[in-house]
C-alpha positions in Angstrom: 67.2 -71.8 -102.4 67.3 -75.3 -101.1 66.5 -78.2 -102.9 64.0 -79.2 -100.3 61.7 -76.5 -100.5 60.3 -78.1 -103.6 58.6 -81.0 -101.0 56.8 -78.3 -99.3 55.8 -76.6 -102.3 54.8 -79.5 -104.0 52.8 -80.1 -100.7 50.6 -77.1 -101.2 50.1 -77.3 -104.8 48.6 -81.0 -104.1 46.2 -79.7 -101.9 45.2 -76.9 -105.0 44.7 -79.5 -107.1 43.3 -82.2 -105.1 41.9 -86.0 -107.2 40.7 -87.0 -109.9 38.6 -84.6 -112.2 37.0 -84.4 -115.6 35.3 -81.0 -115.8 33.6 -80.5 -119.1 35.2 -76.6 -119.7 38.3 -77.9 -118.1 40.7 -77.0 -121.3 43.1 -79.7 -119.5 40.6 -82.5 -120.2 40.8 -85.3 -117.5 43.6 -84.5 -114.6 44.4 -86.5 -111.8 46.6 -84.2 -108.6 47.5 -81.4 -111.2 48.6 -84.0 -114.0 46.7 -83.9 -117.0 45.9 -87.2 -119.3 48.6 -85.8 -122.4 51.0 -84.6 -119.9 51.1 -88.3 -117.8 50.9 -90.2 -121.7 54.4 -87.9 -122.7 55.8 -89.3 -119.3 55.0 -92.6 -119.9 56.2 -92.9 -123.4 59.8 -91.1 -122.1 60.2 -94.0 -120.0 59.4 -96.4 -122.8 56.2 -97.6 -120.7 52.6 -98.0 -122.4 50.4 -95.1 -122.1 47.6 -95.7 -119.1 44.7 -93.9 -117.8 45.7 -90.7 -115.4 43.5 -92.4 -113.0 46.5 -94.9 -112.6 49.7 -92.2 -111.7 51.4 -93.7 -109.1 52.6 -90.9 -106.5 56.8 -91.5 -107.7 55.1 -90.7 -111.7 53.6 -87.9 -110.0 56.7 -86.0 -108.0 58.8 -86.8 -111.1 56.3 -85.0 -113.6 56.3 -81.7 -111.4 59.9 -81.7 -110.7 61.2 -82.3 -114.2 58.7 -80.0 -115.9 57.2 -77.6 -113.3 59.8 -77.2 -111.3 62.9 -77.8 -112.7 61.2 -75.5 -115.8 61.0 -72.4 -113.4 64.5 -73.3 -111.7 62.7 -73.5 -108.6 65.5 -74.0 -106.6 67.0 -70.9 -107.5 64.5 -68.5 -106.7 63.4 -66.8 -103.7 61.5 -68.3 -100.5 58.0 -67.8 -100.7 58.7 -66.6 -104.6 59.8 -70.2 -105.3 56.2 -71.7 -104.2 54.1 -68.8 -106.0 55.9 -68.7 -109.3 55.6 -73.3 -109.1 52.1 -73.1 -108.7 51.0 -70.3 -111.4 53.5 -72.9 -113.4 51.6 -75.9 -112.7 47.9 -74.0 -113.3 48.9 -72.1 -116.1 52.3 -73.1 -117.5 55.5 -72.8 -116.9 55.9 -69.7 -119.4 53.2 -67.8 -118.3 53.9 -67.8 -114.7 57.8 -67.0 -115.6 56.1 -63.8 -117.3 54.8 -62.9 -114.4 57.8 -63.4 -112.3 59.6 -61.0 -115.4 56.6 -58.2 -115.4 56.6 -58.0 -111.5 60.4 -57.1 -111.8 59.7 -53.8 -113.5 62.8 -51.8 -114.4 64.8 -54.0 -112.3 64.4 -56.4 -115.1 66.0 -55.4 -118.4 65.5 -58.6 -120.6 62.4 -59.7 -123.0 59.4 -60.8 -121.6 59.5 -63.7 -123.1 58.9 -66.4 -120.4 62.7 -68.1 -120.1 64.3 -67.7 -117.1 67.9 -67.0 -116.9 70.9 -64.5 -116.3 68.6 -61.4 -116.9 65.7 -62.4 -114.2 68.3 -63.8 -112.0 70.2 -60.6 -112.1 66.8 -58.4 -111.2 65.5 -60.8 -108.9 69.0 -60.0 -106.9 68.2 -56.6 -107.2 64.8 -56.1 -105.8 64.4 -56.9 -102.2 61.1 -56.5 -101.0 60.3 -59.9 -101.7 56.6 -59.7 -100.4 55.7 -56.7 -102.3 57.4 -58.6 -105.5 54.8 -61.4 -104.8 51.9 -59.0 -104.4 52.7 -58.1 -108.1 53.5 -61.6 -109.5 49.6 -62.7 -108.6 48.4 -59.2 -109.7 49.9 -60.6 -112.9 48.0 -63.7 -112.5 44.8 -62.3 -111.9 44.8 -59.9 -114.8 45.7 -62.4 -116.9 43.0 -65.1 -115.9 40.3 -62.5 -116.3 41.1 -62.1 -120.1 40.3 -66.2 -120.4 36.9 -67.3 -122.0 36.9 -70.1 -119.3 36.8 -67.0 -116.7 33.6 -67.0 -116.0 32.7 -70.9 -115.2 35.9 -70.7 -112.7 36.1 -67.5 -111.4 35.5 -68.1 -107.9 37.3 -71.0 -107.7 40.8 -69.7 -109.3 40.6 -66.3 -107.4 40.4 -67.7 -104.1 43.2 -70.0 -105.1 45.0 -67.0 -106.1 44.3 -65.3 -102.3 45.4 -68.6 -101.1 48.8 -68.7 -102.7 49.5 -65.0 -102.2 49.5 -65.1 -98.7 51.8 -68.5 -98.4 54.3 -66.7 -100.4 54.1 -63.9 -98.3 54.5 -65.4 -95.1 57.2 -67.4 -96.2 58.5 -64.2 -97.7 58.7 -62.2 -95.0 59.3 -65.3 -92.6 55.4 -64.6 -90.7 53.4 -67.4 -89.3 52.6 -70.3 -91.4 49.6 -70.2 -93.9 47.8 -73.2 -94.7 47.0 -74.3 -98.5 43.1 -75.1 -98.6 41.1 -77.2 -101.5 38.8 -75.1 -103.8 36.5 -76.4 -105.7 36.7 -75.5 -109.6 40.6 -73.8 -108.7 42.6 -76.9 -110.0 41.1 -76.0 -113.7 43.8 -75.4 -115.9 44.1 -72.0 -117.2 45.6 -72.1 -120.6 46.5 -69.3 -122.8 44.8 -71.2 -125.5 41.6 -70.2 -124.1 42.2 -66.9 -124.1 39.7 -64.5 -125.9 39.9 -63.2 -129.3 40.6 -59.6 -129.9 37.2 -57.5 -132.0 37.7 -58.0 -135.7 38.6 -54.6 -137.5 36.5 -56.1 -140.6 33.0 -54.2 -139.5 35.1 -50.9 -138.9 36.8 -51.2 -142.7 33.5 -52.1 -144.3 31.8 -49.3 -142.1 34.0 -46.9 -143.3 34.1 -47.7 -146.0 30.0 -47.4 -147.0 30.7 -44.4 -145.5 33.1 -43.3 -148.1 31.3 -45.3 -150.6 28.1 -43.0 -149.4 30.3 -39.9 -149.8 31.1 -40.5 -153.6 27.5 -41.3 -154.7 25.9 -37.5 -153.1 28.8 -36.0 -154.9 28.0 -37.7 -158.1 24.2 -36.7 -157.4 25.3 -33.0 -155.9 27.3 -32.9 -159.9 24.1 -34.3 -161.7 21.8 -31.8 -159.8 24.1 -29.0 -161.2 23.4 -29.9 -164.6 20.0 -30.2 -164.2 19.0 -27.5 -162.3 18.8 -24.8 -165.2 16.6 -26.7 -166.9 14.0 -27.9 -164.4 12.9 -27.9 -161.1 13.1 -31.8 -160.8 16.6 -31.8 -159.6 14.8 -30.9 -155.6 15.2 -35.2 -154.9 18.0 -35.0 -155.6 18.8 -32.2 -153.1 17.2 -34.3 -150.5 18.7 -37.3 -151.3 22.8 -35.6 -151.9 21.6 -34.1 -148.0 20.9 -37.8 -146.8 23.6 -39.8 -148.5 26.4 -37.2 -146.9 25.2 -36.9 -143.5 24.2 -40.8 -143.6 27.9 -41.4 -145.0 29.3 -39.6 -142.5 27.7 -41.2 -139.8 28.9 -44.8 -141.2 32.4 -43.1 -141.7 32.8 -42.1 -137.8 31.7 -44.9 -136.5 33.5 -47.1 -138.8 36.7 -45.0 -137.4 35.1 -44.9 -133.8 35.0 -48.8 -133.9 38.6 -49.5 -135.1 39.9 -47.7 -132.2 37.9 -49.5 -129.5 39.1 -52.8 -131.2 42.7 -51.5 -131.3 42.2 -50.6 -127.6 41.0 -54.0 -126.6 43.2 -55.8 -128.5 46.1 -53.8 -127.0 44.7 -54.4 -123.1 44.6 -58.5 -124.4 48.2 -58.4 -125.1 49.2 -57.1 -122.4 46.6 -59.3 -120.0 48.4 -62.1 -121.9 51.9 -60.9 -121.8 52.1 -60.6 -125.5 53.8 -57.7 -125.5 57.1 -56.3 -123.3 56.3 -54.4 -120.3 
């Protein structure tokens, strides 16, 4: 891929992420065209220069920031057209990583490394191998969606970052498949970074261990009761509580025991679908 398609790209990611914002449940804090205030204060100090508000990033600070660690970090100008621009600008909305996870899932069996967010020989070599380049986009923002929906931040930004998503889809694609131009339009709320630090928690297994075990617990005591009514019974017609009370401790322990075990599979399903929304775990 040529070296100048990062121009254009860059292009239409500046018009994603548009001025100067400081959204409360922005995770990136205050950003200023995509750069964030930590990000622009690294730069600064790499170049031995006093850190300054990211209300002050000069348009050469900015083009430098994205190449060296957006672009140059997905090897943009290796990759596809139309792949190129859609894998930069989940980089630059989501990180670098993240969006190369994507690039790795959408491969599917073509792609026979780790998912592990480093691109090299592996995707290279699947990425050579698949050519329906527009289909392989479809999946890469698939990717995207799924993961965004499993962010705590998803819904204040919702409508903002799936429209973005729609947005960059069908650039790729046209510059996939070589179709008439698409334009890159300005949503507002779509420029808020969409960390994986923000994603949300899996269910606790805690209340299904201590459910289960009450439940067990429950067990034990209306067999100790069930024991003592056996002793007692011969010798009086007072053991009938206990009767009643062995019936409501086992089917009351029971209870607690299933849905002890009912609940520590619905957390082990949900924190299973997290991992994979996330990418945690290979495809």
């Amino acid at each position: 891929m040529a070296t100048s398609s990062f121009k254009a790209a860059l292009a239409r990611v500046l018009v994603h992420e548009g001025g100067y914002v400081n959204h409360p449940r922005d995770p990136g804090g205050a950003t200023n065209q995509g750069i964030i205030q930590r990000t622009y204060d690294a730069y600064r100090r790499s170049k031995k220069l006093q850190p300054r508000s990211v209300q002050k990033l000069t348009a050469p600070e900015r083009d430098a920031i994205y190449r060296r660690q957006y672009w140059d970090a997905i090897k943009g100008d290796k990759l596809p057209a139309g792949v190129d621009y859609v894998v930069f600008d989940g980089a630059v909305n989501c990180g670098p990583k993240q969006s190369i996870k994507w690039l790795q899932r959408a491969l599917g069996s073509a792609y026979r490394g780790k998912i592990d967010g480093v691109i090299g020989l592996a995707t290279f070599a699947a990425l050579g191998a698949v050519e329906d380049h527009d289909a392989l986009i479809d999946r890469i923002c698939d990717r995207r969606m799924i993961y965004l929906r499993a962010l705590d931040t998803w819904p204040d930004f919702a409508g903002g970052w799936t429209r973005r998503v729609q947005n960059v889809r069908a650039i790729g694609k046209a510059e996939a498949t070589g179709a008439e131009e698409v334009a890159a339009v300005h949503i507002a709320g779509a420029e808020t970074k969409a960390t994986i630090e923000d994603a949300r928690k899996a269910p606790s297994p805690a209340p299904a261990d201590a459910a289960t075990g009450g439940g067990i617990g429950a067990g034990g005591i209306a067999g100790t009761l069930q024991t003592l009514q056996d002793q007692l019974t011969p010798f009086s017609s007072a053991g009938d509580w206990i009767t009643t009370t062995v019936a409501v401790l086992a089917i009351g322990g029971a209870m607690l025991a299933a849905g002890g075990i009912a609940y520590r599979y619905y957390a082990k399903r949900r924190e299973a679908k997290l991992a994979d929304a996330l990418d945690a775990v290979p495809a």
